[in-house]
Phi, psi and omega in degrees: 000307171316306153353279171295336181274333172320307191315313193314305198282344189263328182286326180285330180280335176298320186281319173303317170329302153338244162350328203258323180285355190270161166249347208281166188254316189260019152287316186287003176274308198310336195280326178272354134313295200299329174270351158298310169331307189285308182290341192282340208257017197272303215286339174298313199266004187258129192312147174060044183278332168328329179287161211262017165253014174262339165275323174296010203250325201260312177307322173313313075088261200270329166273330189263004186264298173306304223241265189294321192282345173317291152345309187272319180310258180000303206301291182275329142351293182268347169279328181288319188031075194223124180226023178187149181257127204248100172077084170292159153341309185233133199289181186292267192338307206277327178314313172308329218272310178314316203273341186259331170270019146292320201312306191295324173292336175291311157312319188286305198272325210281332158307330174268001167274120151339064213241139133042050182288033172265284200305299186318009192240026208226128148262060180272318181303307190310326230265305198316286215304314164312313232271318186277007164262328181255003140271330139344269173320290187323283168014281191268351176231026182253157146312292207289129168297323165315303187269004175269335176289322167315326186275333164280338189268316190292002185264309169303324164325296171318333194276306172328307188293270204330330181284347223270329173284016176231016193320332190265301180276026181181081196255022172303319202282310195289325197289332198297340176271357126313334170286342177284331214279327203270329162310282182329334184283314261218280218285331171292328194292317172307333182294295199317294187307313171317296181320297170311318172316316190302318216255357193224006190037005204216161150254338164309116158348302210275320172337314172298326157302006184254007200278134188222184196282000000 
């Protein structure tokens, strides 16, 4: 069991790496889908994954991380038609190079914590420590509202690979982070309404059926 979920947590830092190097907006949507994906399947390899609130939790999971909020991405994306992110703050290149030496500083801290001896055979701490640094960087050093949001759902993915050590004695903290997941939706739809408001002075719907070429 340890075993796969290491594979997960090693395939989710792959994916930040991914994410931290692309310009493209929508490969970094497709990439936080892959970590919704990834993250829905975590809480299965964690001891006492059997209760019945824990597959209800990785489907919960798997639609809204994996599923919707990508989609409502897509969705603004294309009302915005902003498709690559141009000259960030912090370039493509030194963002991996930050993003790989958080990764090693996460390997480093993480042998001197009091963890566990369940846990310690986990890289949840490194994977955690990566996943919430390169949504950090995205966060603060992109342009587009759009990959800054993105950058806000891979930074909660970290906090989430974290609740995963308290997953038995406190499994409130992994669902609260699905209710963040439910922010994030609220914040792609507000992306969305802004927009329409700008080019249109208006949010009334019907106003838009009068629209002609």
């Amino acid at each position: 069991m340890d075993g796969a979920l290491n594979y997960l947590i090693i395939l989710l830092v792959l994916v930040n790496f991914l994410a931290l190097g692309s310009s493209q907006i929508g490969i970094v949507i497709r990439l936080s889908a892959i970590q919704g994906f990834l993250l829905g399947l975590m809480p299965l390899f964690m001891e006492g994954w059997g209760e019945i609130h824990i597959p209800l939790l990785c489907l919960a999971i798997i639609a809204i991380k994996g599923l919707l909020i990508p989609s409502l991405l897509f969705k603004a994306m294309r009302d915005v038609k902003i498709r690559r992110e141009v000259e960030p703050l912090l370039g493509f290149i030194p963002s991996m190079l930050l993003g790989a030496l958080g990764t090693v500083l996460g390997l480093v801290f993480s042998n001197h914590l009091p963890l566990l001896p369940l846990h310690k055979e986990f890289l949840i701490l490194p994977g955690s420590f990566s996943t919430i640094l390169t949504g950090f960087i995205m966060l603060t050093t992109r342009h587009k509202a759009i990959t800054q949001v993105v950058g806000f759902l891979i930074l909660e993915n970290g906090i989430f690979v974290f609740a995963l050590l308290l997953l038995q004695t406190m499994p409130f903290l992994a669902e609260i982070g699905v209710l963040l997941d439910l922010f994030v939706c609220i914040f792609v739809l507000g992306i969305i309404l802004n927009h329409i408001q700008k080019a249109f002075s208006s949010l009334d719907s019907n106003k838009l059926t009068s629209l002609k070429d």
